[in-house]
Structure formats: structure tokens, C-alpha cells
C-alpha positions in Angstrom: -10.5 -14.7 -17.4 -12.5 -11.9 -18.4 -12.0 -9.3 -21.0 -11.7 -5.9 -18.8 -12.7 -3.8 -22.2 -15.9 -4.9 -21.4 -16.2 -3.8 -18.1 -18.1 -0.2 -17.5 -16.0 1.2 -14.8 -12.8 0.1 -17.1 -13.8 2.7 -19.7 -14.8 4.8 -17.2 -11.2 4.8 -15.6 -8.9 4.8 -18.8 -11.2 7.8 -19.8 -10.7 9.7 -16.5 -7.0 9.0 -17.1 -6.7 10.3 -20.5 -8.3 13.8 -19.1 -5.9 13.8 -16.3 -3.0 13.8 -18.8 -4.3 16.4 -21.0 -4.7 18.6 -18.2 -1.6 18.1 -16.2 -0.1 19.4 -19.5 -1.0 23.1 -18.1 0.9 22.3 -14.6 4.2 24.5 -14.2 6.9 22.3 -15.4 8.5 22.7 -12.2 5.6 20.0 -10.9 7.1 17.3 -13.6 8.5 15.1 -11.5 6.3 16.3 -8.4 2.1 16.5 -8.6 2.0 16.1 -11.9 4.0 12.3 -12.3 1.9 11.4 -9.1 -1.4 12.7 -10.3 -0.6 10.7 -13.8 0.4 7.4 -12.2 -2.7 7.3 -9.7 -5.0 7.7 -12.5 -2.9 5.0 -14.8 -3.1 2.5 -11.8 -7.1 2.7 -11.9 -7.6 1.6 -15.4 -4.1 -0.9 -15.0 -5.0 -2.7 -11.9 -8.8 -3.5 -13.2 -6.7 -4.7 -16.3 -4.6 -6.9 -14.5 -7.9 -8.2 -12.0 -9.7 -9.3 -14.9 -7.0 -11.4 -16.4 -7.0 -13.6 -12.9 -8.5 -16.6 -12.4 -10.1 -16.4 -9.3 -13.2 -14.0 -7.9 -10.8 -13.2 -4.8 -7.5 -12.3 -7.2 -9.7 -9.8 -9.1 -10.8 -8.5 -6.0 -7.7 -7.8 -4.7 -7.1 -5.8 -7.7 -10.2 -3.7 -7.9 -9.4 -3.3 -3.9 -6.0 -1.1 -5.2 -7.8 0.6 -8.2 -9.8 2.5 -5.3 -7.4 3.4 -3.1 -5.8 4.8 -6.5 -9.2 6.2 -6.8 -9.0 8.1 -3.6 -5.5 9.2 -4.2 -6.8 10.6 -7.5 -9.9 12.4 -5.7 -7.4 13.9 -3.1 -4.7 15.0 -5.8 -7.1 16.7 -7.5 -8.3 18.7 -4.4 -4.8 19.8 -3.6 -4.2 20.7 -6.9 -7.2 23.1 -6.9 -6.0 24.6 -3.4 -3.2 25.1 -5.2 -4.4 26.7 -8.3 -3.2 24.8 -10.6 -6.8 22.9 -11.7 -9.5 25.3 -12.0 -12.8 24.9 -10.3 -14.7 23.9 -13.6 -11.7 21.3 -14.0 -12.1 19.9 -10.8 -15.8 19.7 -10.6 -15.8 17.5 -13.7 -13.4 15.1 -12.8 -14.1 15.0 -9.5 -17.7 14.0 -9.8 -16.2 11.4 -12.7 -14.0 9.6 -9.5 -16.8 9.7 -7.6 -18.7 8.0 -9.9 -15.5 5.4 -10.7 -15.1 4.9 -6.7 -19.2 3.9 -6.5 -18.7 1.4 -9.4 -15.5 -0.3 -7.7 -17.1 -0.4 -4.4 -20.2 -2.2 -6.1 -18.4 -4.9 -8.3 -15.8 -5.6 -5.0 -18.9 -6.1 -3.2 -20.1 -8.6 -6.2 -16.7 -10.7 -5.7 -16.8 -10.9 -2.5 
């Protein structure tokens, strides 16, 4: 069992996912239950998942795990593109979070390809 607070791409994700709240809060409230709940709950299954990987006891369990943080990952990175096409994330916004999945998405790939 590990401890996932010690794991860099952990504290990279629960950050990410504290931004993406604070700036869904500017989303019409029409989008509540729409873009908003689904942006929210991709970027909560990033830092959850790696959470629930490192508390396995196998290599191939925590692998699965970090395997669904990135797809979460690339839900995130498209959500956030729609929601700039959309106008409801400004460019500046997206630009920094964006570049922050990125950066999340690179980390998963490399500790999957660790466990593996």
C-alpha cells in the first residue's frame, strides 16, 4: 500500500480539481446539472482513482486505476475545450489548465508505464 499524498501527479490532480471548481462557479446556472457536474466529476475522478490505486496491493490493481485517472484526464482536456468553444472558459482560463492536464496526462502515462 502506498500513501498517494506522496505521489507528484496526486497533488498535481487534486490541485487541478480544486481550480476546476472555483471556476465552474462562473458557468450559467442553467449548466448545473449539465457541463458543469460533468466537468467537476471528471476532475474529482483524477485525484480519486489515484487514491484508490495506491491503497491496492498489487502493481497491476494500481495500474488499473491510474489507467481510468487518464481517461478522466482526457475527458477533463476535452471539457475544457468545449467549454471555451462555448464561451464559458476564457482563453487565459483554458490555457492554464489545459497545459496543467497535459502535464497530469504525461505523469500518468509515465508511472502506468513504471507498473507495467
Amino acid at each position: 500500500m502506498r500513501n498517494y499524498k506522496n505521489l507528484e501527479v496526486w497533488k498535481k490532480s487534486h490541485q487541478l480539481a480544486l481550480k476546476i471548481y472555483e471556476v465552474t462557479k462562473i458557468f450559467p446556472s442553467e449548466e448545473k446539472f449539465g457541463i458543469i457536474s460533468q466537468l467537476r466529476r471528471a476532475s474529482l475522478s483524477i485525484p480519486t482513482n489515484l487514491v484508490e490505486g495506491a491503497s491496492r496491493n498489487s502493481e497491476k490493481e494500481f495500474a488499473y486505476f491510474i489507467n481510468i485517472a487518464s481517461g478522466s484526464s482526457a475527458e477533463v482536456e476535452y471539457l475544457l475545450e468545449f467549454s471555451k468553444s462555448i464561451a464559458y472558459l476564457s482563453v487565459e482560463d483554458f490555457d492554464i489548465l489545459s497545459k496543467e492536464v497535459i502535464i497530469i496526462r504525461k505523469m500518468l502515462n509515465s508511472l502506468y508505464q513504471k507498473l507495467k
